[in-house]
C-alpha positions in Angstrom: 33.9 6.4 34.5 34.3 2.6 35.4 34.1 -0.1 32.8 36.6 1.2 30.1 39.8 0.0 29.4 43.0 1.7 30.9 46.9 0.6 29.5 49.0 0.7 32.3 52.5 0.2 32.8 53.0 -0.3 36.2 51.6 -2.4 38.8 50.4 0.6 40.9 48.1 1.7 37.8 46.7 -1.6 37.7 46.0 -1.8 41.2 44.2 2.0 40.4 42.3 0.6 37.5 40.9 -2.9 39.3 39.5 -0.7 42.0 37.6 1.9 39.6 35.8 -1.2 37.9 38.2 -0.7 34.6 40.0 -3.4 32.4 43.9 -3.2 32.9 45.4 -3.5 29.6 49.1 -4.7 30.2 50.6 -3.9 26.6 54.0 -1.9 27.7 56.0 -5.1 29.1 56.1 -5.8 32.8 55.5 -7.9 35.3 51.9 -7.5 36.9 49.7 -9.3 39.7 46.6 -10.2 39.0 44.0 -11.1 41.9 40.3 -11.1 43.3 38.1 -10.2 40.4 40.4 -8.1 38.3 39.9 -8.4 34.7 43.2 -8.0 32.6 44.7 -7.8 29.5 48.4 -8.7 28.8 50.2 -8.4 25.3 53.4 -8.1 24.2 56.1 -9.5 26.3 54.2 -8.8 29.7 54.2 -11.2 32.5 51.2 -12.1 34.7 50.4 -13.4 37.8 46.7 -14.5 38.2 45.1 -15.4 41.6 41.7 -15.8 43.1 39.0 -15.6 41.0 40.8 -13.1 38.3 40.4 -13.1 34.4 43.1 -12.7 31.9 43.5 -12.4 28.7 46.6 -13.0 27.0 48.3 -12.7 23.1 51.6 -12.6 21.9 54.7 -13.4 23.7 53.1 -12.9 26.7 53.3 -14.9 30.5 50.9 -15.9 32.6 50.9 -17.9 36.1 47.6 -19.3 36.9 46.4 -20.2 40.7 43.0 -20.8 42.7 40.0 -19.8 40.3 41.6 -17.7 37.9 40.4 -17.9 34.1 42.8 -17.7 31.4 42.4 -17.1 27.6 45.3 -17.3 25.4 46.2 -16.8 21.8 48.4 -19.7 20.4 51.8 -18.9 21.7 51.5 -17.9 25.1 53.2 -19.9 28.2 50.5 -20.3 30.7 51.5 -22.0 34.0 48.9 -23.6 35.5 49.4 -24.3 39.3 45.2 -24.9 40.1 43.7 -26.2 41.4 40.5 -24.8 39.9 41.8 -22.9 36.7 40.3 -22.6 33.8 42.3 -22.2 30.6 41.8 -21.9 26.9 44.3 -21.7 24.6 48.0 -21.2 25.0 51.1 -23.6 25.7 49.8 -25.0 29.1 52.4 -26.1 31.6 51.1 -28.1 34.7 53.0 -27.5 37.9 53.0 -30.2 40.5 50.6 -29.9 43.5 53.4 -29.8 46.8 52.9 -32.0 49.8 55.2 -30.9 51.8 55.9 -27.6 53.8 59.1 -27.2 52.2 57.0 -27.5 48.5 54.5 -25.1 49.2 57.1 -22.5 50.2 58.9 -23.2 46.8 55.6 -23.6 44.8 53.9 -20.4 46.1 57.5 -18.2 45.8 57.9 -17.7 49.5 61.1 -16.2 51.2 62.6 -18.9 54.1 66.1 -18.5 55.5 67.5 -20.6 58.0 64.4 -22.4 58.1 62.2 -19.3 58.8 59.5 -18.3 56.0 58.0 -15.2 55.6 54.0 -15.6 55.4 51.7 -12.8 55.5 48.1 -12.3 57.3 45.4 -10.1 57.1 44.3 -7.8 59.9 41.9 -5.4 60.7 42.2 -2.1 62.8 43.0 -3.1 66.2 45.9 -5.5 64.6 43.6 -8.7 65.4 42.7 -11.7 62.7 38.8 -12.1 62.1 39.3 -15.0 64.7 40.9 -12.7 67.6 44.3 -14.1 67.4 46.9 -10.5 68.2 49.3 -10.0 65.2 50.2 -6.6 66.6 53.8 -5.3 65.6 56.2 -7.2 67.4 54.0 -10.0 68.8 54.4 -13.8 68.3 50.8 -15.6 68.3 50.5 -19.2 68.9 47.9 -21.4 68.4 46.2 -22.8 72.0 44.7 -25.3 70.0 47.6 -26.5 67.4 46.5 -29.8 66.5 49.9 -30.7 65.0 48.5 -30.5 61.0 45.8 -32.8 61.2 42.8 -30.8 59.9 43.3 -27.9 57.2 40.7 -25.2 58.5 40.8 -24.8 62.7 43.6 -26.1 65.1 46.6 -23.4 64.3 46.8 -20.5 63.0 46.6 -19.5 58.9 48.6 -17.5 56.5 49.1 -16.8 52.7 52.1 -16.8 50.5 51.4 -12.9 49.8 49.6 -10.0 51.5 46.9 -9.8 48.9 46.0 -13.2 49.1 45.5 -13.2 52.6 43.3 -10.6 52.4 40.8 -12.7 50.4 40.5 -14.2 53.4 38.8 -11.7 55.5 36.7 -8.9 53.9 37.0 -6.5 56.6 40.7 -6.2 56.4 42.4 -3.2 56.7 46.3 -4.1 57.3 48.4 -6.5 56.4 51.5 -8.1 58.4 54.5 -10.1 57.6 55.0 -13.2 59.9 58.6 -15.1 60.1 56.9 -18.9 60.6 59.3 -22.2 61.0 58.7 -24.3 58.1 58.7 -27.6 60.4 56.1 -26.0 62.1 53.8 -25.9 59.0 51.0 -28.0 57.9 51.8 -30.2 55.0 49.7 -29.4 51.9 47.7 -32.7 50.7 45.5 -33.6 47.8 41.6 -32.0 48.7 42.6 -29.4 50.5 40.0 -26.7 49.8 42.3 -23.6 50.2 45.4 -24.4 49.0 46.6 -20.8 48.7 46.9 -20.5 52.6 48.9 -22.9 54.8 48.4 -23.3 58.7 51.3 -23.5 61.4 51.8 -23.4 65.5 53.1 -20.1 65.9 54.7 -16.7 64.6 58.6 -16.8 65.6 60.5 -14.0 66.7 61.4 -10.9 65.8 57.3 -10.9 65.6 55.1 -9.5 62.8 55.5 -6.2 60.8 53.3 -4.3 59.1 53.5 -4.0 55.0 51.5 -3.1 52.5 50.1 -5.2 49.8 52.8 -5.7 47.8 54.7 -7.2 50.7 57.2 -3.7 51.9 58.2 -3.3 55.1 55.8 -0.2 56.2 57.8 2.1 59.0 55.8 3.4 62.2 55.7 7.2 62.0 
């Protein structure tokens, strides 16, 4: 039955309980994701991150890390970091992150991987490996954008990615894979102030070795 509550300990069980329509009760310790429309609850010493348009609610010694839409409630004591840039909070010891405006910020703000100058950013595909726009990210291949416009507009004129698999997949319903894409970071958009979708970021091109499947949490999936 959906619509109950459900403890869970690991992030795999809340994953399970989002999709049945339940309330994930983080109250063992942990570190969880929360995004979409999940609804959770985090006590005790557990530590969540909250994206899209999720809803937590949060006592004790308890973390949260607020992005996008998320809505946060929180008992007196609770650290809640508030990156926005359309949270809503209640309650809680609020600390307010800094908005980036640079390539280089976004990757630090939004926890991304870059060595060497190469960040790992995720997109969303569907069956036939292809974005909702057509662009290949098939294993192995290295898209570019024909219309790169150099970073002046935020939506059209390169191609788009996300921080993390599961946000990207906000970003096109009909998703059913996810890839990893190794993007130069002076090759990336720069963040600015009224951006409407600051959770994704827009460059020229994927960079070799090419994209590679994972799975939602970001692991290298392997070809059988």
């Amino acid at each position: 039955m959906s619509g109950g509550v459900v403890c869970v300990a690991t992030q795999a069980e809340l994953d399970r309980a989002v999709a049945a329509g339940d309330v994930a009760c983080c109250c063992k310790g942990g570190s969880f994701t929360a995004y979409d429309s999940a609804t959770v609850w985090a006590s005790g010493s557990a530590t969540v991150t909250a994206s899209g348009s999720a809803t937590v609610t949060a006592s004790g010694s308890a973390t949260v890390t607020a992005y996008d839409s998320a809505t946060v409630r929180a008992s007196k004591f609770v650290a809640v970091h508030d990156h926005g840039p359309r949270t809503s909070l209640t309650g809680g010891v609020i600390i307010t992150v800094p908005h980036p405006t640079t390539a280089e910020e976004w990757c630090e703000y939004r926890g991304v991987e870059v060595v060497d100058g190469i960040a790992t950013l995720y997109k969303a595909v569907r069956d036939d490996w292809r974005s909702k726009n057509g662009a290949d990210y098939s294993p192995g291949a290295t898209p570019e954008a024909a219309d790169w416009d150099g970073g002046k507009k935020e939506c059209g004129g390169g191609l788009h990615f996300c921080a993390s698999p599961h946000e990207a997949g906000g970003f096109d319903p009909a998703h059913t894979r996810y890839v990893a894409c190794p993007v130069r970071v002076d090759e990336m958009r720069a963040p600015r102030t009224g951006d409407m979708s600051p959770a994704k970021i827009k460059a020229r091109r994927v960079v070799a070795p090419g994209c590679v499947e994972v799975d939602v949490h970001g692991n290298v999936l392997v070809a059988s």
